[in-house]
MIZAPA-885819 format. One line per 5 residues: number of its first residue (from 1); for each residue x, y negated, z negated of C-alpha. Coordinates in steps of 0.5 Angstrom, whole numbers, plus 2048, in hexadecimal, padded with zeros to 3 digits. Example, Ala and Ser with C-alpha at 12.3 -4.5 7.8 and 13.67 -1.06 7.14 Angstrom:
residues 2
1> 819:809:7F0  81B:802:7F2;
This chain:
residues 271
1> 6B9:619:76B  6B8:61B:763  6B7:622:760  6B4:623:759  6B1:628:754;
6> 6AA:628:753  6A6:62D:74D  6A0:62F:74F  69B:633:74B  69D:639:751;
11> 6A6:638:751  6AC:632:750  6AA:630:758  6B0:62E:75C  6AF:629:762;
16> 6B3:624:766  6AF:61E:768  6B2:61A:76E  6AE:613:76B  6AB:60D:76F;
21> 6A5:60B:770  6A2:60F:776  69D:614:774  69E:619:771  6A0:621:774;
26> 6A1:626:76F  6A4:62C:772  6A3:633:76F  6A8:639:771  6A7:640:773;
31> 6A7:646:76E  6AE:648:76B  6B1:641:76F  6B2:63A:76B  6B1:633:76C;
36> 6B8:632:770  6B5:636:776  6B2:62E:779  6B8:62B:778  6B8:629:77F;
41> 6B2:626:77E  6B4:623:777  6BA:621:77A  6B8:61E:782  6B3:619:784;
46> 6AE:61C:781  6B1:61B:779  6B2:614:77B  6AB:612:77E  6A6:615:779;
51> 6A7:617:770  6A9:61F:772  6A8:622:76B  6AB:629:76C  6AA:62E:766;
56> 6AD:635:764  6A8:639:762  6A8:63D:75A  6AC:642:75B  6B0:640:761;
61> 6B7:63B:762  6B7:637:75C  6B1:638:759  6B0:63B:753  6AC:642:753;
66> 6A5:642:750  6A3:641:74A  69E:646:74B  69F:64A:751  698:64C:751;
71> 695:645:751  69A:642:756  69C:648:75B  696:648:760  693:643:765;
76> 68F:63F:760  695:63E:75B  69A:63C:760  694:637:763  692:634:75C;
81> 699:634:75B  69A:62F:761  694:62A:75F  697:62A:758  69E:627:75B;
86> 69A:622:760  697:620:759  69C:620:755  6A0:61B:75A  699:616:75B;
91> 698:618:762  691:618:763  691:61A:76A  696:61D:76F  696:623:775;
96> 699:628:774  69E:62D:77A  69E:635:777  6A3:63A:77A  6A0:641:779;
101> 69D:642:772  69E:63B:772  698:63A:777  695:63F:773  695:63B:76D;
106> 694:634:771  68D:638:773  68C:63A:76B  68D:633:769  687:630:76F;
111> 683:634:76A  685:632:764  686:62A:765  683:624:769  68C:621:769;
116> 68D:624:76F  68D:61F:776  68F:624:77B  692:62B:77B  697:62E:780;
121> 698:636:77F  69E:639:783  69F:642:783  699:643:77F  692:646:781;
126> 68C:645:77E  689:64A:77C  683:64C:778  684:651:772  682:657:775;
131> 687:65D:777  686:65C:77E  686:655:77E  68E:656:77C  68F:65C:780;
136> 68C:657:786  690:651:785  697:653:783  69B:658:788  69F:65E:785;
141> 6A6:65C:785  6AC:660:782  6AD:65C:77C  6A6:65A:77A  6A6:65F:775;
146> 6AB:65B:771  6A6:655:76F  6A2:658:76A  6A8:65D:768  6AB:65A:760;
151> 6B2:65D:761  6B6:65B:766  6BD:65F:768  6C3:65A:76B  6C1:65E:771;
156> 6B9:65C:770  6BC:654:76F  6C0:654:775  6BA:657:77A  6B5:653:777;
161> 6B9:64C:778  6BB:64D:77E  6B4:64F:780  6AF:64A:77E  6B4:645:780;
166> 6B4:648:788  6B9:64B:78B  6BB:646:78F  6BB:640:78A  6C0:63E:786;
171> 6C3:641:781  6C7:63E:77A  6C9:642:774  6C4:63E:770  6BE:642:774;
176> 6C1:649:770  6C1:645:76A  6BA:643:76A  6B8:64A:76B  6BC:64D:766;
181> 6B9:649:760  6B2:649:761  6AF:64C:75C  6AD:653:75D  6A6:652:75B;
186> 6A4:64C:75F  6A4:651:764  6A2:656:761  69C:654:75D  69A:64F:763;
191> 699:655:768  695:659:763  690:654:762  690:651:76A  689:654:769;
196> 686:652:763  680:64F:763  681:648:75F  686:646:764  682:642:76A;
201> 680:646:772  686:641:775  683:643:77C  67D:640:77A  681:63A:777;
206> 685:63A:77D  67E:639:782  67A:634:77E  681:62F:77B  67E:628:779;
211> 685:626:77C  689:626:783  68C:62D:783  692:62E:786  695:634:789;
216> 69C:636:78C  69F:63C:78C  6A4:63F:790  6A3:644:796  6A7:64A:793;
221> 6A6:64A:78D  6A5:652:78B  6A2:650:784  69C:64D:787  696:64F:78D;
226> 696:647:790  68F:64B:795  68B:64B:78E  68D:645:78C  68C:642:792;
231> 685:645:792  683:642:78C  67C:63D:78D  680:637:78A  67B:631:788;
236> 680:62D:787  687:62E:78B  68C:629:78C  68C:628:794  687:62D:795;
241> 68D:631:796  692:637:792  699:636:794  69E:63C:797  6A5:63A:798;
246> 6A8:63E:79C  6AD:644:79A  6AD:641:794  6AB:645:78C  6A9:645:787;
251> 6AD:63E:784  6AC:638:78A  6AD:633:786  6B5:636:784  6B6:639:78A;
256> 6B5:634:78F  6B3:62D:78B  6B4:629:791  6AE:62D:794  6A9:62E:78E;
261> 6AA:626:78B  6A7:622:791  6A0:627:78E  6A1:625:788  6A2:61D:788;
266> 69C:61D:78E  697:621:788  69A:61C:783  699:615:788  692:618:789;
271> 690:619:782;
């Protein structure tokens, strides 16, 4: 397993790679979070059967902030920012899991490139860029508001972390530390352009993917609707089926990765 920085025209990208010669998984993380929270993976079965590249995002863990906020600090900034890594690392083709806003991104991205050869979305909705559409597919939760919020206190860093991660999930200091040095305007300007129109409809991306689109997502996550999710007419839905674990949130493959990887090395063996 080997780290390295990549410059990108969007930020000094931070990654680990676990090397090898399977295909090829890069894993995106959720909002305010970094690339260690798929450690588990990185470091299990599933890190020695397929080249995982796990990466942190500009503006989150070891990456550098964005050159240019504005350009970068949106669902199309992060997505070119990830085809502009595979790029740079000769990687023509590869699935990719998305946690959260990752699942938003690895949506953003199946519009953007033809690289992809699955996608594997957990806690994440796809929504159509309409209010009712974001009121539909996310729940109101005591600590939503803080996703779009710049500055953080110590108290705002606290509840967040331990929120997005579920309350039943393990917790590690570095968890805290992820959320305390995410650049506030990623969180900012993100949320004040989740409806922008030059972004893509991801509801509809999700319906029609050209490639096998997997999802998993914990039963109590009170971030996410899994009923509107579920209720979405898939085109192309891996196993014709969405996944609810059972008492698990918002984070299952950190919370139980002895239940999430078997769907994830299944989704990969099938692609």
């Amino acid at each position: 397993m080997t780290t390295q920085t990549i410059k990108t025209s969007h930020a000094n990208i931070a990654l680990t790679d676990t090397g090898g010669d399977g295909p090829v998984l890069l894993m995106i993380h959720g909002n305010s979070s970094c690339r260690q929270v798929f450690r588990n993976q990185l470091e299990g079965e599933i890190g020695k059967v397929y080249r995982c590249i796990a990466f942190d995002l500009p503006g989150h863990g070891e990456s550098s902030n964005a050159f240019s906020p504005d350009k970068t600090y949106w669902m199309p900034g992060y997505a070119d920012t990830a085809i502009e890594v595979m790029k740079e690392l000769g990687i023509p083709n590869y699935a990719v899991l998305g946690w959260s806003l990752g699942g938003h991104i690895g949506l953003e991205m199946l519009a953007r490139t033809d690289a992809m050869t699955g996608l594997m979305i957990t806690g994440t909705p796809p929504v159509e860029p309409k209010e009712e559409s974001l009121g539909a597919g996310f729940k109101p939760s005591e600590h939503m508001g803080l996703a779009g919020q710049q500055d953080f206190t110590e108290q705002n860093v606290s509840d967040y972390a331990h929120s997005t991660c579920g309350v039943n999930a393990p917790f590690e200091p570095f968890l805290l530390e992820a959320v305390a040095r995410t650049d506030g305007r990623a969180r900012a300007l993100m949320f004040s352009r989740i409806l922008a129109p030059e972004g893509c409809n991801q509801q509809e991306i999700a319906i029609h993917a050209k490639v096998p689109l997997a999802i998993v997502n914990g039963e109590e996550d009170v971030f996410i609707n899994n009923d509107y999710i579920a209720a979405i007419p898939y085109e192309n839905l891996w196993e014709d089926t969405v996944y609810r674990l059972p008492g698990i949130g918002h984070a299952p493959f950190w919370e139980v990765p002895d239940l999430f990887d078997p769907y994830l090395s299944r989704f990969m063996q099938s692609l």
